[in-house]
C-alpha positions as CSV (number, residue, x, y, z in Angstrom):
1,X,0.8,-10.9,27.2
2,X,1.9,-8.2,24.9
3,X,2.4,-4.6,25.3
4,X,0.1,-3.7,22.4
5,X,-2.7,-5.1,24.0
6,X,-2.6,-3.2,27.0
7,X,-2.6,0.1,24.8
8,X,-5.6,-1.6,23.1
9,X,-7.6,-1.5,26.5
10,X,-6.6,1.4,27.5
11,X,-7.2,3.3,24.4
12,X,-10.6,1.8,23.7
13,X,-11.2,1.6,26.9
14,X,-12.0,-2.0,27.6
15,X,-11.5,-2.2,31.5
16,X,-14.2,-0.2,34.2
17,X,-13.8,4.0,34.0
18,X,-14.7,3.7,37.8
19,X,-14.7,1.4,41.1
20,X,-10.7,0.5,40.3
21,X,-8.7,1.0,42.8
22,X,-4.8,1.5,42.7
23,X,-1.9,-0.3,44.2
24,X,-2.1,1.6,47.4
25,X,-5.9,0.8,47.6
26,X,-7.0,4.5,46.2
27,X,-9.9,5.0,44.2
28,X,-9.5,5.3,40.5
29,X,-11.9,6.8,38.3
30,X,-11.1,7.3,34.3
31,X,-12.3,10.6,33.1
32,X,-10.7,10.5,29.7
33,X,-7.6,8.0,28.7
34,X,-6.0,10.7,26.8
35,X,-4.6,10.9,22.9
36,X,-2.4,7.8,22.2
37,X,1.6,9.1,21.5
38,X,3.3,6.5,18.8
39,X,7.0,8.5,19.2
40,X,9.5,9.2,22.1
41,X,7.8,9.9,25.3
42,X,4.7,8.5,27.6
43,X,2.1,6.2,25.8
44,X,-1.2,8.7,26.1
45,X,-0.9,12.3,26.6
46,X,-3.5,14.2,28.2
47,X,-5.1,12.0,30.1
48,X,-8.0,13.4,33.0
49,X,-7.7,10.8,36.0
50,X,-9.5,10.9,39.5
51,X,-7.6,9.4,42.3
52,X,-9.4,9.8,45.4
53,X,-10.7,13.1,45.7
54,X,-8.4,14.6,43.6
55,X,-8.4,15.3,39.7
56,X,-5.0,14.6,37.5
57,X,-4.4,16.0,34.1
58,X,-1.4,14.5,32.9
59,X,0.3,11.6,30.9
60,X,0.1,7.8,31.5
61,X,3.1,5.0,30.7
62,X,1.9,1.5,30.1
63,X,4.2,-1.3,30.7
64,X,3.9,-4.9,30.9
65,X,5.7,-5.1,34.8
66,X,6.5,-2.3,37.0
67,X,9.5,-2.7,37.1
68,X,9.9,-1.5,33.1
69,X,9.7,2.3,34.2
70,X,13.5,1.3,35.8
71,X,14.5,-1.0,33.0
72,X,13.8,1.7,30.2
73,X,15.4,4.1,32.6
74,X,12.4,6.5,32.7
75,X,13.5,8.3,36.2
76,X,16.4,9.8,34.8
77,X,14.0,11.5,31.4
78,X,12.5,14.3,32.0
79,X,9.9,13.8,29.6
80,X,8.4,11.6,32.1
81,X,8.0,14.1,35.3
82,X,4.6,14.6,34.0
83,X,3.0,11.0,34.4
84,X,-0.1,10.7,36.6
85,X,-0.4,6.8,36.4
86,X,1.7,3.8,35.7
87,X,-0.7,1.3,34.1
88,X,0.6,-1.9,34.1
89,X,-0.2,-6.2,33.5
90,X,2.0,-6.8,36.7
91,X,3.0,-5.0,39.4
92,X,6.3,-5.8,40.7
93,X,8.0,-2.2,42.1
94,X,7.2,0.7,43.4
95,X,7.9,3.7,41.1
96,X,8.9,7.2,41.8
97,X,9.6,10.1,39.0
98,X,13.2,12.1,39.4
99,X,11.9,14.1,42.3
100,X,11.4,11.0,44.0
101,X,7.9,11.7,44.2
102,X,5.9,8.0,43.8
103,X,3.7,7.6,40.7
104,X,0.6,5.5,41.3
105,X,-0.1,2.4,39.6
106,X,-3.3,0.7,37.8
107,X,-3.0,-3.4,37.9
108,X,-4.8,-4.1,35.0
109,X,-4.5,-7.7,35.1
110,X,-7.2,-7.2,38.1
111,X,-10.3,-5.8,36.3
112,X,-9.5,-7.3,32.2
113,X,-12.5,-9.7,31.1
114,X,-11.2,-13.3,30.4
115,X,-13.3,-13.3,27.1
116,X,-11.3,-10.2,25.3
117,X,-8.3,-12.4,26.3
118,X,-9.1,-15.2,25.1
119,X,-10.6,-13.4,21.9
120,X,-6.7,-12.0,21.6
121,X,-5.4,-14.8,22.3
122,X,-7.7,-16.9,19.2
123,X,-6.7,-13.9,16.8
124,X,-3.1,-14.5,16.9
125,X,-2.6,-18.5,17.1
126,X,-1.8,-19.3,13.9
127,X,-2.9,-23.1,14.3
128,X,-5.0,-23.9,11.3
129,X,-4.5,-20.9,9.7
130,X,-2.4,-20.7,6.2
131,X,-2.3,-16.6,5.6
132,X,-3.1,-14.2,7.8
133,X,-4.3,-13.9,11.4
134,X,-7.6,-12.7,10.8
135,X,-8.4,-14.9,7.5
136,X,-11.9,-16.5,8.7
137,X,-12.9,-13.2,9.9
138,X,-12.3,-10.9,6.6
139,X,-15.5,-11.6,5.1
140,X,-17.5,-9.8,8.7
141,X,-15.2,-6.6,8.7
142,X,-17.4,-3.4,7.9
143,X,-17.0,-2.6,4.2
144,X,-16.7,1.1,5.5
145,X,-14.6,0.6,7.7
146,X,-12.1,-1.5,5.3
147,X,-12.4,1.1,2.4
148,X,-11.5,3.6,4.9
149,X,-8.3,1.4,6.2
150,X,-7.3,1.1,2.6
151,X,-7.2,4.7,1.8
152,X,-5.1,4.9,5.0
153,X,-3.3,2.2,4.2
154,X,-2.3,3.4,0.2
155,X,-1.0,6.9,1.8
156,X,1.2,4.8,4.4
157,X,2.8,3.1,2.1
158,X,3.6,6.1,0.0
159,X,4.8,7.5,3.0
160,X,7.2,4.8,3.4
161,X,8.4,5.0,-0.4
162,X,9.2,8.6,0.3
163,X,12.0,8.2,2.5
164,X,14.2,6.3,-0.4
165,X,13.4,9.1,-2.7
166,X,14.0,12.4,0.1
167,X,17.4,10.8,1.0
168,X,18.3,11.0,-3.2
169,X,16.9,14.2,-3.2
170,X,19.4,15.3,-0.5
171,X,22.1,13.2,-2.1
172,X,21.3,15.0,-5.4
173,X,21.2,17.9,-3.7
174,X,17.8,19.1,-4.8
175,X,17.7,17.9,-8.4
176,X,14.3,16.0,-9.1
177,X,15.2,15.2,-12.6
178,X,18.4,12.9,-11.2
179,X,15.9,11.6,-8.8
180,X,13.8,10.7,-11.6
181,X,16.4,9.2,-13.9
182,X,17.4,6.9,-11.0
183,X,14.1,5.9,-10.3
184,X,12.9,5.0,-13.5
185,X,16.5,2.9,-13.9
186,X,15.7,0.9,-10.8
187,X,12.0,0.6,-12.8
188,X,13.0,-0.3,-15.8
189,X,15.4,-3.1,-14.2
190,X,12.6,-4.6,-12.4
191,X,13.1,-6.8,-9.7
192,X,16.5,-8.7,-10.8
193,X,17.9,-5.8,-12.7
194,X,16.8,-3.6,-10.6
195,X,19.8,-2.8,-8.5
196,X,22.2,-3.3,-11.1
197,X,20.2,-0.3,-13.4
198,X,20.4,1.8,-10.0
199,X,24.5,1.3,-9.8
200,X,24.3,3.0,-13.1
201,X,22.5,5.9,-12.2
202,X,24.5,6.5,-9.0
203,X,27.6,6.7,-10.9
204,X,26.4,8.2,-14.3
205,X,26.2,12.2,-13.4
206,X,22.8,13.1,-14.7
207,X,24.6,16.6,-16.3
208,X,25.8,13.9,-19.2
209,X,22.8,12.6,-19.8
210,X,21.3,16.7,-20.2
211,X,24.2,17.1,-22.7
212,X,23.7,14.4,-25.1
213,X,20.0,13.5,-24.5
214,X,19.0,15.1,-27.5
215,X,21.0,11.7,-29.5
216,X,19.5,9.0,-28.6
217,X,22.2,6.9,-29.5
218,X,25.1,8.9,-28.2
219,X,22.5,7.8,-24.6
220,X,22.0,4.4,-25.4
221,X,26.2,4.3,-25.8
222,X,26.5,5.6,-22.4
223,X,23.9,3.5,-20.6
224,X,25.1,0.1,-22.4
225,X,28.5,1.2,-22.2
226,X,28.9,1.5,-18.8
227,X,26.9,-1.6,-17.7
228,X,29.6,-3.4,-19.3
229,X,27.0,-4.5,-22.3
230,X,29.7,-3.7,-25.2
231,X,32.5,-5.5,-23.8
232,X,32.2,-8.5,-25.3
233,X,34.7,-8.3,-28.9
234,X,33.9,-11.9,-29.7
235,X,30.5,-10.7,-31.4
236,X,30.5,-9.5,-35.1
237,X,28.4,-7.1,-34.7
238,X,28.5,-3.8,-36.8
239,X,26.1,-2.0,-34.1
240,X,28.0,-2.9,-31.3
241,X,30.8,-1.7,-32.9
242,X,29.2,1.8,-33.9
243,X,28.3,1.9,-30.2
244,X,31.2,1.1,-28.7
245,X,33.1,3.5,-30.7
246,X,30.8,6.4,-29.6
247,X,31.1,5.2,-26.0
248,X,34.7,5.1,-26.1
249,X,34.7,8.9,-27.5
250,X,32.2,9.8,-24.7
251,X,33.8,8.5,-22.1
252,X,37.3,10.4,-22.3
253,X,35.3,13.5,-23.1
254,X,33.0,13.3,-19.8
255,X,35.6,11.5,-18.2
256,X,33.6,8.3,-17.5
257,X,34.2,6.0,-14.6
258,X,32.0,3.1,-14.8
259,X,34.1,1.0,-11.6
260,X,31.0,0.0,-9.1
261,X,28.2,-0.2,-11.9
262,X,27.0,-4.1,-11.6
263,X,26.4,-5.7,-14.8
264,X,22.7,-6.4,-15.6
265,X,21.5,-10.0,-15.8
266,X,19.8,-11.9,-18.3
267,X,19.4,-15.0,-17.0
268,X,15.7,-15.9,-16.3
269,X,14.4,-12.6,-18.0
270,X,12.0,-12.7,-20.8
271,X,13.4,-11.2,-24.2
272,X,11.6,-8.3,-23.9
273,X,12.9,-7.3,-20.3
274,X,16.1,-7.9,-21.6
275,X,18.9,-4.9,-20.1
276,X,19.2,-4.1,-24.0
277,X,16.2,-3.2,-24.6
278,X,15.1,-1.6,-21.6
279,X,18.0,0.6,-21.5
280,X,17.4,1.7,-25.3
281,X,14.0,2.4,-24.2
282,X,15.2,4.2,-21.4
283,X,17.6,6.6,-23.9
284,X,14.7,6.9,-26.5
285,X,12.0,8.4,-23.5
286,X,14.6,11.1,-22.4
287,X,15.5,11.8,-26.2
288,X,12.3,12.6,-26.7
289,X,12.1,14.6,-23.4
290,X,13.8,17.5,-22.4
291,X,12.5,18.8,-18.7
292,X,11.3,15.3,-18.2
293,X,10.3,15.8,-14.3
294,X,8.3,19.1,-14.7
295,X,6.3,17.8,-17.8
296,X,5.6,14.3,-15.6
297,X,4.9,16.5,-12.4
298,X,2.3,18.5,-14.5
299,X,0.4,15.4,-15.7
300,X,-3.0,15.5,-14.0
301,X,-4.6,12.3,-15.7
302,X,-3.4,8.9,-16.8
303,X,-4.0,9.9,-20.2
304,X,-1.6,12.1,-19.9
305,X,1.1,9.6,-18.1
306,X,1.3,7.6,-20.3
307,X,1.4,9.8,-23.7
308,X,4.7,11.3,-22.0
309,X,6.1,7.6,-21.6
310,X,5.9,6.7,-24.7
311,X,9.3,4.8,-25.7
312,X,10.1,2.0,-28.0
313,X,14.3,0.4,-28.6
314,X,15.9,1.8,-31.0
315,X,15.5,0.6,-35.1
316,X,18.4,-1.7,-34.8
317,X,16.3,-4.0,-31.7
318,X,13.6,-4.0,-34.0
319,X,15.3,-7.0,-35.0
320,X,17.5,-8.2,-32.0
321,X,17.6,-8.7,-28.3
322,X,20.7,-9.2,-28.0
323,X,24.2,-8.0,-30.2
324,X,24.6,-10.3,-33.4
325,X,21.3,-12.7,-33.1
326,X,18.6,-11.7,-35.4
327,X,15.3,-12.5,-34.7
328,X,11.5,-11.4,-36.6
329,X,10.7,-7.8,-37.0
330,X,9.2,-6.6,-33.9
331,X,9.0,-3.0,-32.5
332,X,9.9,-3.0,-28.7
333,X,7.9,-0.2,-27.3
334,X,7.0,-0.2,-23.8
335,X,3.8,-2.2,-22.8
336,X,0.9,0.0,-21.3
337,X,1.1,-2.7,-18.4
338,X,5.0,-2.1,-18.2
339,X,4.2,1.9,-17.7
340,X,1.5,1.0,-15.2
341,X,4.0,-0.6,-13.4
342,X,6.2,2.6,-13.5
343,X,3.5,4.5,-12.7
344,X,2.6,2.6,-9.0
345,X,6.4,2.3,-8.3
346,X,7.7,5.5,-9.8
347,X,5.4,8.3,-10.5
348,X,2.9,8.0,-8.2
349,X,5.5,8.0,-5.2
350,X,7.3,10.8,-6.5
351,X,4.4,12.9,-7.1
352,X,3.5,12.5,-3.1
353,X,7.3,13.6,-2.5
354,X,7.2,16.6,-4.8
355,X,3.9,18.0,-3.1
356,X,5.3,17.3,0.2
357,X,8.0,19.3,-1.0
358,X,6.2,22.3,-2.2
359,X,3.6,22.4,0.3
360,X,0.8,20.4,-2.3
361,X,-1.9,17.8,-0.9
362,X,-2.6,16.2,-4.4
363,X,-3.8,13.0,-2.4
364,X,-6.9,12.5,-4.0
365,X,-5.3,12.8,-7.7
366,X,-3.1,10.1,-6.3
367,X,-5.9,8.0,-5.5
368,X,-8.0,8.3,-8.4
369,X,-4.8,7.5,-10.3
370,X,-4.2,4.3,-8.8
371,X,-8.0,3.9,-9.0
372,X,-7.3,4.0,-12.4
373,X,-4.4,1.0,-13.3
374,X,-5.4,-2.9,-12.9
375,X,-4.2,-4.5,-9.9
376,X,-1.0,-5.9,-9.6
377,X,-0.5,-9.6,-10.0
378,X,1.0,-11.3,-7.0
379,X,0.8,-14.3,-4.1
380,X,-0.4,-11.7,-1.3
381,X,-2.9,-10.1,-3.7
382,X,-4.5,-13.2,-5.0
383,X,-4.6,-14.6,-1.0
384,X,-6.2,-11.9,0.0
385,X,-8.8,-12.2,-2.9
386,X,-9.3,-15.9,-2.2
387,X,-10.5,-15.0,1.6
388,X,-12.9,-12.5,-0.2
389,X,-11.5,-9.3,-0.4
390,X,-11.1,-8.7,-3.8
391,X,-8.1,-6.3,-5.3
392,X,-9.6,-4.0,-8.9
393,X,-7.5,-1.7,-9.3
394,X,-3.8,-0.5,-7.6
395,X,-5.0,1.3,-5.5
396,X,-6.7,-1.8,-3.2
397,X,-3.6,-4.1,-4.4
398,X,-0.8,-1.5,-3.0
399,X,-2.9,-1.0,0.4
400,X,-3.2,-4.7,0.5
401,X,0.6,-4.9,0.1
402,X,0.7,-2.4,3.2
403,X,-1.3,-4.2,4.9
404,X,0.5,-7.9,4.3
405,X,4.2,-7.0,5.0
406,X,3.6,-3.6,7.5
407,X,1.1,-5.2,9.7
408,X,-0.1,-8.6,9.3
409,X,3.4,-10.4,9.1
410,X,4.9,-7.9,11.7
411,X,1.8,-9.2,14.4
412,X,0.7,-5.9,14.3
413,X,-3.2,-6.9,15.0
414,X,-4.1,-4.5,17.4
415,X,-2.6,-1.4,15.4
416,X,-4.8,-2.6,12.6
417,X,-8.1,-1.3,12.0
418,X,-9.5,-5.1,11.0
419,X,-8.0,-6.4,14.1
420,X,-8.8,-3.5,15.8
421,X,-12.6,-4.2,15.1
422,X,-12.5,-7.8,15.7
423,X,-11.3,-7.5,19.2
424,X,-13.8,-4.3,20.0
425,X,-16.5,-6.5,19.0
């Protein structure tokens, strides 16, 4: 027995509204089970409960025994003098509020049908099933209901993205362009550069890049410079050497420190995700951009998107990946599929923050955004396709992600509107 499911009863109201008694043998009759409260405080605010003769309007704490209401220390909080039932599996103790004033008490386990048990019970054992919980069941779900989950689902997430991006906000104090230029670092590292690319952008001030973005070179310098990418004397390389010149230059005038920025990997990267290229990439988009942030904030459409990130390596990659090995001519511009993937990780999470910020609800042009890239290509995404719930755009694959890691790996069932369903029905 679980402490979600006896929220689930009560708040859906799966148990008699009258002819319950409590555990003094009073009458109990359920008028209304009151607005379920997921922070500090009592379960369900609000609640309208008959005991006797008498009506209650007050707040009701659900605990699997009793004895909880002492074990969470709830006598000595104030914030629960106002509870008008204990509802509980078990009861084990008496309970009194701080007045010492005693607080009657539901038994739930006395008037709960064995079938929604056992249905609980069948929805979380994971015997014979290879994904999720509910992985049989997908296909019966309501497509309403499921389109409506997803929406919620794609704002959640966002939700959780923001709080990465408020604390650099604070950190930066207030300056969404550095925000920015971190965030597309830790982009354009991807997943095993990632980090590394970030270390750079904590320890590069973001006034240096506004004073020499308008050379892209004198950028790329810094950003390969101080990842430690020009260090290595053993290549012949004339461009290195131009580089590291102007780095060397730059850095006593700024007074660089690059101690603490990790070195990027190349190990196990394809040649165009090398840290070369991506960071020349990376100096040619803010050479070409001056008020980066505001023009990106702006951007209504995806048309738009990705005209501002435009970006291709400098001439000299054309021809390299790495310092002093030539390879065929090939411009390295950035991939529409590489934006898209700045776009769902990036933008599209800092445009929620910046309305947030200034008081905005641009939810829907968040949605029809994501509407508009292709899914995103992973091992959750293509299981939840292969049990019939297909993923078209980013929008469905970033609620699925949601979904996957938030609820279904975490148990969550019952706070989920497919599980949710399932059990109601």
């Amino acid at each position: 027995m679980k402490e979600d499911l006896l929220h689930f009863i009560w708040k859906y109201k799966k148990l008699p509204l009258t002819g319950m008694v409590t555990s003094n043998k009073e009458p109990l009759r359920i008028k209304a089970v009151g607005a379920h409260n997921h922070l500090a405080g009592p379960d369900f605010f609000n609640a309208q409960i008959v005991i006797g003769a008498q009506l209650w309007a007050g707040n009701v704490e659900i605990h699997l025994k009793s004895s909880d209401w002492y074990a969470h220390h709830h006598e000595k909080d104030p914030n629960y003098n106002n509870v008008i039932l204990h509802v509980v599996w078990e009861d084990d103790a008496q309970v009194f509020r701080s007045d010492n004033s005693e607080i009657p008490t539901l038994q739930l386990k006395d008037y709960i049908s064995e079938a929604l048990l056992s249905n609980y019970e069948a929805l979380l054992d994971k015997r014979k099933k290879s994904f999720v919980n509910c992985e049989k069941d997908l296909p019966k779900i309501d497509g309403f209901l499921f389109e409506n989950w997803l929406e919620r689902l794609f704002i959640e997430r966002l939700e959780r993205k923001s709080s990465l991006i408020f604390q650099m906000l604070s950190e930066s104090k207030n300056d969404w362009e550095q925000v920015l230029f971190k965030l597309l670092l830790k982009g354009f590292g991807l997943k095993i550069n990632g980090p590394a690319f970030l270390s750079l952008g904590e320890l590069l001030p973001f006034s240096v890049v506004r004073k020499v973005r308008a050379d892209r070179q004198q950028l790329e310098s810094i950003f390969l410079g101080m990842s430690g990418l020009l260090d290595d004397e053993t290549v012949a390389d004339t461009y290195r050497s131009r580089l590291r010149k102007e780095f060397s230059y730059l850095r006593h005038k700024f007074e660089l420190d690059s101690t603490g920025v990790q070195k990027p990997e190349f190990y196990k990267l394809r040649p165009p995700n090398f840290p070369t290229i991506r960071m020349s990439q990376l100096a040619d988009l803010y050479s070409r951009h001056e008020n980066l942030f505001s023009k990106l904030m702006e951007a209504k459409n995806l048309e738009d998107l990705y005209h501002l990130l435009e970006a291709h390596a400098g001439d000299y990659w054309d021809t390299h990946y790495t310092f002093g090995k030539t390879t065929g001519k090939r411009v390295k511009k950035l991939t529409k599929a590489f934006v898209s993937l700045q776009l769902i990780n990036v933008l599209i999470p800092l445009k929620f923050c910046y309305a947030k910020a200034v008081g905005k609800d641009v939810n829907s042009e968040l949605v029809a955004i994501a509407r508009g890239l292709k899914s995103e290509e992973n091992s959750i995404v293509t299981n939840f396709n292969t049990y019939n719930v297909p993923s078209s755009n980013a929008h469905t694959s970033q609620a699925l992600l949601q979904l996957y890691t938030e609820y279904c790996t975490k148990n969550k069932c019952l706070q989920c509107a497919v599980g949710s369903s399932l059990l109601r029905s």
